[in-house]
N, C-alpha and C positions, 0 to 999 in steps of 0.2 A: 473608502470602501475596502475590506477586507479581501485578503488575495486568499484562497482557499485552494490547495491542492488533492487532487483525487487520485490516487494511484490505483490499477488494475482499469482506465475508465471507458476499456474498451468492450469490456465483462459486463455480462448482467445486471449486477448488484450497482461495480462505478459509472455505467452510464445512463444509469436513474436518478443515481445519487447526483452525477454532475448534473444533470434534467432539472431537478427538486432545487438544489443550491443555486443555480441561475437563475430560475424562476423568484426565489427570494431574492434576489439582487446584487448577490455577493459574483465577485470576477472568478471563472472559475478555471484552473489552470489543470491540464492533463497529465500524466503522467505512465506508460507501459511498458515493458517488456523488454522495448527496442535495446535500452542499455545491456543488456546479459549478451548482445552481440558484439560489445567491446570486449577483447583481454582483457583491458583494464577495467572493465563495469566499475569498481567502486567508484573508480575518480570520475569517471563519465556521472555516474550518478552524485556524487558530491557535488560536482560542477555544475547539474541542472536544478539542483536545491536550491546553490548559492545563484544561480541567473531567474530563479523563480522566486525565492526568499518569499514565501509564505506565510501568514500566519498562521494559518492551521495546516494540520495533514490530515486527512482520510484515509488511510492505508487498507483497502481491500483489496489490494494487487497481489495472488500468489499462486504458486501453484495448487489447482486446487482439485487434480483427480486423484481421489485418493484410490485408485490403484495401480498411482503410478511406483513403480520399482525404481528407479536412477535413484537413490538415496544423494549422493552428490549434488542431483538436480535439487530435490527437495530443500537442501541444506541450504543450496544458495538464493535461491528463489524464495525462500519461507523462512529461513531465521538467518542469515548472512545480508540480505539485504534490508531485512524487519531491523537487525541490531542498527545499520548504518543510518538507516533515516530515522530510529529515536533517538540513536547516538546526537546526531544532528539539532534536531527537537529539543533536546537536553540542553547541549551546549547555549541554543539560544534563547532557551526559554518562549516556546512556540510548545501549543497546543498540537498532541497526536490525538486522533481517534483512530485504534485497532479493533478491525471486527475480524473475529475468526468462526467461520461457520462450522468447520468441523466439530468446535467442542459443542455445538447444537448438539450431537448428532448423539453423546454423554455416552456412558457405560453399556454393552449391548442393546443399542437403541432405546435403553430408557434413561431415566437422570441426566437431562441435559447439562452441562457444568456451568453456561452462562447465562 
């Protein structure tokens, strides 16, 4: 059976998705936020990668108010911790799926980009 991981899966979006993925049968492993309250987050997060070793990722875990101002926030939450877990992915040849809803939202509300 496939180990599938969900990031974000405390969100809307990942704890439907983790709902859906068990329902088909696949083991579904969680994944939130809690690490960005380590100093170290990366390695905290590398290390529950390697104790989860996944076959697939889900990655909907990020920050997602967009009117939030912490620019540093955003950075780490949305593309600091997006790079380490493809980075990850890559290395082992493991399936990422990234949804990003903001590019829904496209060019002044029209043209969505995905």
């Amino acid at each position: 059976m496939s180990t599938l991981l969900v990031t974000g899966s405390s969100g809307f979006i990942g704890k439907n998705l983790s709902d859906v993925l068990y329902q088909l049968g696949f083991n579904v492993e969680h994944l939130d936020a809690e690490y960005f309250g380590d100093e170290d987050w990366g390695t905290t997060l590398f290390n529950q990668l390697n104790e989860i070793e996944p076959d697939a990722i889900f990655h909907v875990g990020a920050c997602s108010n967009t009117l939030e101002s912490n620019v540093q926030l955003m950075m780490l939450q949305n593309y600091e911790s997006t790079k380490l877990i493809s980075d990850w992915c890559f290395d082992r040849g493991r399936k990422l799926i990234y949804s990003s809803s903001a590019a829904n939202y496209g060019v002044k509300g029209k043209f969505p980009s995905n």
